[in-house]
C-alpha positions in Angstrom: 135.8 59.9 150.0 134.0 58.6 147.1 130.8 59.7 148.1 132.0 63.1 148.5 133.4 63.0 144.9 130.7 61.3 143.7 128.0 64.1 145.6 130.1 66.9 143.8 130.0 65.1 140.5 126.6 64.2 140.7 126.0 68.4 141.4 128.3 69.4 138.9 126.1 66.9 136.3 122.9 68.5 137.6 124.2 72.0 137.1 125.2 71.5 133.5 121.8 70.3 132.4 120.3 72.8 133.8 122.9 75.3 131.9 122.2 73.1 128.6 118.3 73.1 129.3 118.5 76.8 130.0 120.5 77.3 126.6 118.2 74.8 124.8 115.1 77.5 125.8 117.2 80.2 124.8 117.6 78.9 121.0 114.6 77.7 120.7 113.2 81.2 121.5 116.1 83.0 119.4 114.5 80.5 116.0 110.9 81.5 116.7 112.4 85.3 116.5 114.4 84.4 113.5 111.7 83.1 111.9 109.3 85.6 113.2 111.5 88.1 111.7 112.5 86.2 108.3 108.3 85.8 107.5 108.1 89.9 108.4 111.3 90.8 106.1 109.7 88.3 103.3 106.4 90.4 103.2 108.4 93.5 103.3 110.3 93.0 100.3 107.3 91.8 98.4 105.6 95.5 99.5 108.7 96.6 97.9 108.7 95.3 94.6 105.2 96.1 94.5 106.0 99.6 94.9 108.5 99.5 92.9 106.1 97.9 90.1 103.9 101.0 90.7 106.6 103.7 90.5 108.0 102.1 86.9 104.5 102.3 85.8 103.7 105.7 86.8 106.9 107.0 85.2 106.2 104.8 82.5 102.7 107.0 82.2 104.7 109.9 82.8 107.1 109.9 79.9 103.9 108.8 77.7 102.1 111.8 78.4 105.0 114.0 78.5 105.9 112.8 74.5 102.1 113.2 73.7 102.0 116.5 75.2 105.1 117.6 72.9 103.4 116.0 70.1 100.1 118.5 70.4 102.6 121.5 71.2 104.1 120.8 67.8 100.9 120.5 65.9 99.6 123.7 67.6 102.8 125.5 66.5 102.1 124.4 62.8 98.8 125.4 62.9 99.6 128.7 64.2 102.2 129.0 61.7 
């Protein structure tokens, strides 16, 4: 009777480490995606706020050469007049 018990324990042991091997796989695969993921989101945002950069200064250039452009317009004006 033992040896049956023991027989089914011993399978039941053998079972769960195959389970907790299996699982141990599992995350080690799901924290190479994470950090696969993490390095890809990282270069993302930095090709944001580069872009970002680059819009600021092209509206930056923008309003510069929309002011001087209304600053000619004037003098024109007062030459004409």
């Amino acid at each position: 009777m033992y040896e049956n018990e023991f027989a089914a324990l011993t399978l039941k042991l053998e079972r769960a480490l195959a389970n907790i091997e299996g699982l141990v796989r599992d995350n080690d695969a799901l924290t190479q995606e994470k950090n696969s993921l993490r390095a890809k989101l990282q270069y993302a945002e930095g090709d944001l706020l580069s872009e970002g950069q680059r819009f600021a200064d092209v509206a930056h250039q923008r309003d510069h050469l929309f002011q001087e452009n209304q600053r000619l317009l004037m003098d024109a004006r007062d030459r004409e007049s």
